[in-house]
TIROPA-771620 format. One record per residue (C-alpha): x, y, z; residue in one letter; chain. Coordinates in nm, 3 decimals. Example, Ala and Ser with C-alpha at 12.3 -4.5 7.8 and 13.67 -1.06 7.14 Angstrom:
! TIROPA-771620
      xx      yy      zz residuo cadena
   1.230  -0.450   0.780       A      A
   1.367  -0.106   0.714       S      A
//
This chain:
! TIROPA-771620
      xx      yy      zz residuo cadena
  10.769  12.618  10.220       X      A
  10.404  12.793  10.305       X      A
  10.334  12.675  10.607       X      A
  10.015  12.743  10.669       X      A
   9.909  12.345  10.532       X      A
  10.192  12.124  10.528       X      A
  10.046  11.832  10.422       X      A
   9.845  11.958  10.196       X      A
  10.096  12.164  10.011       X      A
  10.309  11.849   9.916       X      A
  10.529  11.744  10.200       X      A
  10.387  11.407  10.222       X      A
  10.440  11.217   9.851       X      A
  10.345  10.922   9.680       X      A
  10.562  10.675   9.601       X      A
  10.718  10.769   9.211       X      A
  10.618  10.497   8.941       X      A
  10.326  10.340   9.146       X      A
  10.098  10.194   8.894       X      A
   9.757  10.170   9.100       X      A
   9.478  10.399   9.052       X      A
   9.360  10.632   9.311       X      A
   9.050  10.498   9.287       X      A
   9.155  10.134   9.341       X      A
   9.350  10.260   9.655       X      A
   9.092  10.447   9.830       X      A
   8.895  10.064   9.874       X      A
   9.150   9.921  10.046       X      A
   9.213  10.249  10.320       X      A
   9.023  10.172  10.666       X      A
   8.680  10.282  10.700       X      A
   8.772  10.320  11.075       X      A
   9.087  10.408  11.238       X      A
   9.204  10.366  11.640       X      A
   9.495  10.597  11.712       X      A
   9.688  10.511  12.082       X      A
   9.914  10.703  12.207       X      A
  10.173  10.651  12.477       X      A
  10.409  10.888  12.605       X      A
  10.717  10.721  12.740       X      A
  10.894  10.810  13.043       X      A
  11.210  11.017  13.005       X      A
  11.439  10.723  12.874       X      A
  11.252  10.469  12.889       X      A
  11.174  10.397  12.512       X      A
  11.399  10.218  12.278       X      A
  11.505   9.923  12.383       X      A
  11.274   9.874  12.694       X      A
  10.973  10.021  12.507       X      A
  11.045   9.772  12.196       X      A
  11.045   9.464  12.518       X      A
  10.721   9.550  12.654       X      A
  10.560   9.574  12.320       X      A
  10.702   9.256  12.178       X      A
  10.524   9.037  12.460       X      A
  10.155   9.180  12.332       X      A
  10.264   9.084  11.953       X      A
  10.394   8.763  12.078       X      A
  10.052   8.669  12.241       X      A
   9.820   8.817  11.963       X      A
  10.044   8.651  11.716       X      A
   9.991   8.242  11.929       X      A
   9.648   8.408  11.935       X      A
   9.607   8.454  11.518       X      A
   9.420   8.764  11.667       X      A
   9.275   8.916  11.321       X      A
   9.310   9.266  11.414       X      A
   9.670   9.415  11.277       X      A
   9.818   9.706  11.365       X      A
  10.157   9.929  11.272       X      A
  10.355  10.096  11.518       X      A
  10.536  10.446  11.520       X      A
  10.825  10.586  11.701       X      A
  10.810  10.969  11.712       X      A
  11.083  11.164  11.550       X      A
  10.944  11.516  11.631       X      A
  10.783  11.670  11.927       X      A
  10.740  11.474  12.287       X      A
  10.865  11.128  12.302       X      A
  10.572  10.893  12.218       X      A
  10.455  10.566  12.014       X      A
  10.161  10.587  11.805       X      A
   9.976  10.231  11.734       X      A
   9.745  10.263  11.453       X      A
   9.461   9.982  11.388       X      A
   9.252   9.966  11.156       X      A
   8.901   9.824  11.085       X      A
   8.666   9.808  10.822       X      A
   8.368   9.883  11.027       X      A
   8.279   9.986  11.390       X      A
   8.123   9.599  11.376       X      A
   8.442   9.465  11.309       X      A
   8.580   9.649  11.632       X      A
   8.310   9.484  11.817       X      A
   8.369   9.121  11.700       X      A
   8.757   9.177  11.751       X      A
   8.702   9.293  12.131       X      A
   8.475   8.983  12.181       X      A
   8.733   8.778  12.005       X      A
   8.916   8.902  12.334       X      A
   8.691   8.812  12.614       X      A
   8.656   8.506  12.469       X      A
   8.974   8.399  12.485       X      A
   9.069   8.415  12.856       X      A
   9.454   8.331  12.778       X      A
   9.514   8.590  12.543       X      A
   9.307   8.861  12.712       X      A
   9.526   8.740  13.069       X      A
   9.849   8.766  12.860       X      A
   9.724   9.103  12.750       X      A
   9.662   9.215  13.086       X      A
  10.030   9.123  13.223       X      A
  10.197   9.260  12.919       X      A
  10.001   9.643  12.995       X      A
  10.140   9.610  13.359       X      A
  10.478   9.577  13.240       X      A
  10.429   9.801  13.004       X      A
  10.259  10.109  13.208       X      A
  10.606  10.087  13.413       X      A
  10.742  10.265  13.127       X      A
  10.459  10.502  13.038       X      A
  10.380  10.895  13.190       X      A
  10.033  10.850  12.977       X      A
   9.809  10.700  12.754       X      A
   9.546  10.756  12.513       X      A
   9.344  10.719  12.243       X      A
   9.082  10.857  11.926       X      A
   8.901  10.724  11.696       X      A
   8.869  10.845  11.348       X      A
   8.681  10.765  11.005       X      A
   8.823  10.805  10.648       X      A
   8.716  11.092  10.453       X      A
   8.771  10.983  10.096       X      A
   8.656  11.364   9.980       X      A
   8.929  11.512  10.153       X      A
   9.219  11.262  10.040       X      A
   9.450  11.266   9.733       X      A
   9.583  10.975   9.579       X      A
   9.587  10.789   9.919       X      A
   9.792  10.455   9.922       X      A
   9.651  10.149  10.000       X      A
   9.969   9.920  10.022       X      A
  10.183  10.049  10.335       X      A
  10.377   9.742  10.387       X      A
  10.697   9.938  10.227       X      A
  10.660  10.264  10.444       X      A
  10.890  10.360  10.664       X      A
  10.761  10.671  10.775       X      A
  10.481  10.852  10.873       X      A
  10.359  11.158  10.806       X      A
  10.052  11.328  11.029       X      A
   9.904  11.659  10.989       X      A
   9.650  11.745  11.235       X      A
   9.419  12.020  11.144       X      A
   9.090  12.158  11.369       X      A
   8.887  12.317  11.148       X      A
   8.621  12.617  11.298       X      A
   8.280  12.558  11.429       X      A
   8.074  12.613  11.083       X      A
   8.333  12.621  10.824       X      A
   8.318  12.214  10.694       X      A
   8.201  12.370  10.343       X      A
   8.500  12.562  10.337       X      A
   8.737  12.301  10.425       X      A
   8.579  12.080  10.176       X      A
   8.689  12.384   9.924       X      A
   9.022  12.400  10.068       X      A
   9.095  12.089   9.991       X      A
   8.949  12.051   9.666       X      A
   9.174  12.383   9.518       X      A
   9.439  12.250   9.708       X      A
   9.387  11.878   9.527       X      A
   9.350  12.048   9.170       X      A
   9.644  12.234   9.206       X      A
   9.834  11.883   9.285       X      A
   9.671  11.767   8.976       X      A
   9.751  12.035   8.739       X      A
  10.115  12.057   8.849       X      A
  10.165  11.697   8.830       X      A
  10.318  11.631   9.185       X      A
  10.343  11.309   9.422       X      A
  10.186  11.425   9.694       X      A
   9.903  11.241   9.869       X      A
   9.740  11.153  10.156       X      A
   9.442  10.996  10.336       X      A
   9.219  11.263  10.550       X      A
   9.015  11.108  10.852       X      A
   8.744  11.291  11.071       X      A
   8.721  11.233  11.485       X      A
   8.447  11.021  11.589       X      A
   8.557  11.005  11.923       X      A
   8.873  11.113  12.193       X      A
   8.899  11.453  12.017       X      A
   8.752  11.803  11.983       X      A
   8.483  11.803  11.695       X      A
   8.622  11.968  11.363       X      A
   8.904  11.764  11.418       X      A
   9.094  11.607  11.075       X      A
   9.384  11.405  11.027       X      A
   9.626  11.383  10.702       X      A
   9.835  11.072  10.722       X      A
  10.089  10.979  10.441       X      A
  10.366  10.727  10.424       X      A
  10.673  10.740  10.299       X      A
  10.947  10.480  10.171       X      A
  11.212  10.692  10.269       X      A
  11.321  11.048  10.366       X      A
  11.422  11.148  10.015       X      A
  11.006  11.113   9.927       X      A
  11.017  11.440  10.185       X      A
  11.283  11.621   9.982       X      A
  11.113  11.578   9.690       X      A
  10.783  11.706   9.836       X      A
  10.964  12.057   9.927       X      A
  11.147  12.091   9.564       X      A
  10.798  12.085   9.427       X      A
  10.649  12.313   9.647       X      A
  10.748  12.602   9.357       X      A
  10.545  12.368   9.129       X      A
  10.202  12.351   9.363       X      A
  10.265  12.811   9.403       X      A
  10.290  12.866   9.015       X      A
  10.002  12.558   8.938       X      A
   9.804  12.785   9.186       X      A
   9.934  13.138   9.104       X      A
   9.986  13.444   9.297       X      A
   9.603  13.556   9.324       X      A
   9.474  13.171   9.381       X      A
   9.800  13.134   9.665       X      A
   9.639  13.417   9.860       X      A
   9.309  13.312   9.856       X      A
   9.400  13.028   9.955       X      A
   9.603  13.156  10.260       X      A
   9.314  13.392  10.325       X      A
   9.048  13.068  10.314       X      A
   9.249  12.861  10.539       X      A
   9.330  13.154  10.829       X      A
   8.914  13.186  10.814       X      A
   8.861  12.831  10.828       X      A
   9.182  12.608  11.043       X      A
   9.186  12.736  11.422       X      A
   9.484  12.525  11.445       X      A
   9.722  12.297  11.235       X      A
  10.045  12.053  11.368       X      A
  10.261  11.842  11.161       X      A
  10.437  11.546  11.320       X      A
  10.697  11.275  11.164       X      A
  10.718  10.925  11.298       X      A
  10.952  10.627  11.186       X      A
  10.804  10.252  11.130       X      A
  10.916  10.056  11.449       X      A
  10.898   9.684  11.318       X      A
  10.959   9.523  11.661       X      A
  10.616   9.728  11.779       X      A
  10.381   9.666  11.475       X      A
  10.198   9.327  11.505       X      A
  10.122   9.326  11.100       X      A
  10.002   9.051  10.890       X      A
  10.191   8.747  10.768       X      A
  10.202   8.854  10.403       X      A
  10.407   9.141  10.503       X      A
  10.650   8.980  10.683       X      A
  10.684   8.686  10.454       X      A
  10.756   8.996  10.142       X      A
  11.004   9.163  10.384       X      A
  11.131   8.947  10.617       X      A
  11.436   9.161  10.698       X      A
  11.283   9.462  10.791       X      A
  10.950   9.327  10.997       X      A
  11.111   9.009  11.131       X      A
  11.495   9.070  11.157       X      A
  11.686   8.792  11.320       X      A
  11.831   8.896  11.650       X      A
  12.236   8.973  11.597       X      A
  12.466   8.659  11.707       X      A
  12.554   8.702  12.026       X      A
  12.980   8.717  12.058       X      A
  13.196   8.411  12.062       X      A
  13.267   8.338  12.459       X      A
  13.599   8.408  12.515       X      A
  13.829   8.130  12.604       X      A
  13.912   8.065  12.976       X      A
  14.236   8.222  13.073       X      A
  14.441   7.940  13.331       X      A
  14.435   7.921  13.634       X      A
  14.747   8.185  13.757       X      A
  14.932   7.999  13.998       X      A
  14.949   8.037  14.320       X      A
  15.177   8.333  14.457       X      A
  15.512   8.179  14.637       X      A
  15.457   8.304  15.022       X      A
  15.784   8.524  15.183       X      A
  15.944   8.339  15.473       X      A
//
């Protein structure tokens, strides 16, 4: 696998059989997106982490707070949980965060819930981004199914945005003429990262969506062709200072996500707590050892 652009050479693929158009998708893709990250302590995620978290979801959810937002576990590079939220407009962020200091019981239930939860945290942070529909493919709109993540981070050089607007259109005709699943939504940094900075995100129902991204990598070379594969190569060294690819897993018991979801999958995003074991019944009373004269 070439890779110089992983998400943009197929490893992140739509879901086979979906029947809604691109276009159709791209409306319903935030305008704006909020990345956090925190980076747990050694050990201290899992269980612990999943605690914390569940006492903000449990006071936006008494809240009906509007704002939704899905949480991911890392499954590559330094231990970490990304919480993405979206909005449709930086207005919308605004009336949400006034929703907030309006509501002195939330925002006080909000503010014991980060104290208990910075006991577990090394560091935290945060970037904003907005959506680039140019620069995505066949993005999905419906993530409720997703189970993982996919995010590409790419910084592209001081000067060079017409040539990454030209990457990813050969790249996104090349996906078109060899008939792949691959897709992905591409935001820009508006704040809390360098400038030039562009994120890929994808979702995937499974793992096997990943295997099927690198058995058609062959399909993406020969749509492309040996000249068009090194110009390509040769466009994106000139342009892409720097590109990472991360993988993440859905963590239901951190997303706070909206009703519909839950109600459609109530298994996966609500899962009743396991029975606890049957109490095991009291042994009698030994008696009482005879004493030696």
């Amino acid at each position: 696998m070439n890779k110089i652009a992983p998400i943009l050479l197929g490893l992140s693929l739509a879901v086979a059989g979906s029947s809604i158009a691109a276009a159709q998708q791209t409306a319903s893709i935030p305008k704006v997106l909020q990345i956090t990250r925190e980076f747990t302590k050694p050990y201290k995620g899992g269980a612990l982490h999943d605690k914390t978290e569940g006492a903000f979801i449990a006071a936006m959810t008494k809240a009906k707070f509007p704002a939704y937002y899905l949480g991911l576990d890392s499954l590559s590079g330094k231990a970490r949980a990304l919480f993405l939220t979206e909005y449709d407009s930086f207005a919308d962020w605004e009336k949400d965060n006034k929703l907030v200091d309006k509501n002195p019981t939330l925002s006080g239930e909000l503010e014991r819930a980060s104290v208990a939860d910075g006991e577990l945290l090394d560091e935290v942070d945060s970037g904003v981004f907005t959506r680039d529909d140019d620069l995505s493919y066949k993005p999905h709109a419906d993530i409720s199914h997703a189970r993982y993540m996919e995010i590409s981070e790419f910084h592209v050089r001081a000067g060079h945005q017409k040539d990454w607007h030209k990457i990813a259109k050969i790249v996104k005709d090349a996906h078109d003429k060899a008939g792949t699943h691959a897709h992905w939504a591409m935001f820009e940094v508006a704040y809390g990262a360098p400038d030039g900075t562009f994120l890929a995100l994808s979702a995937d129902d499974s793992m096997a969506d990943i295997d099927t991204g690198y058995a058609e990598d062959k399909k993406f070379r020969d749509a492309l062709g040996e000249d068009g594969m090194k110009e390509l190569d040769r466009l994106f060294a000139d342009t892409v200072d720097s590109s990472d690819s991360q993988l993440f897993a859905v963590n239901p018991k951190q997303s706070y996500v909206d009703p519909e979801w839950i109600k459609a999958e109530p298994g996966f995003w609500s899962p009743k707590p396991a029975a606890k074991p049957a109490a095991a019944a009291a042994k009698p009373a030994a008696a009482p050892a005879m004493k030696t004269p």
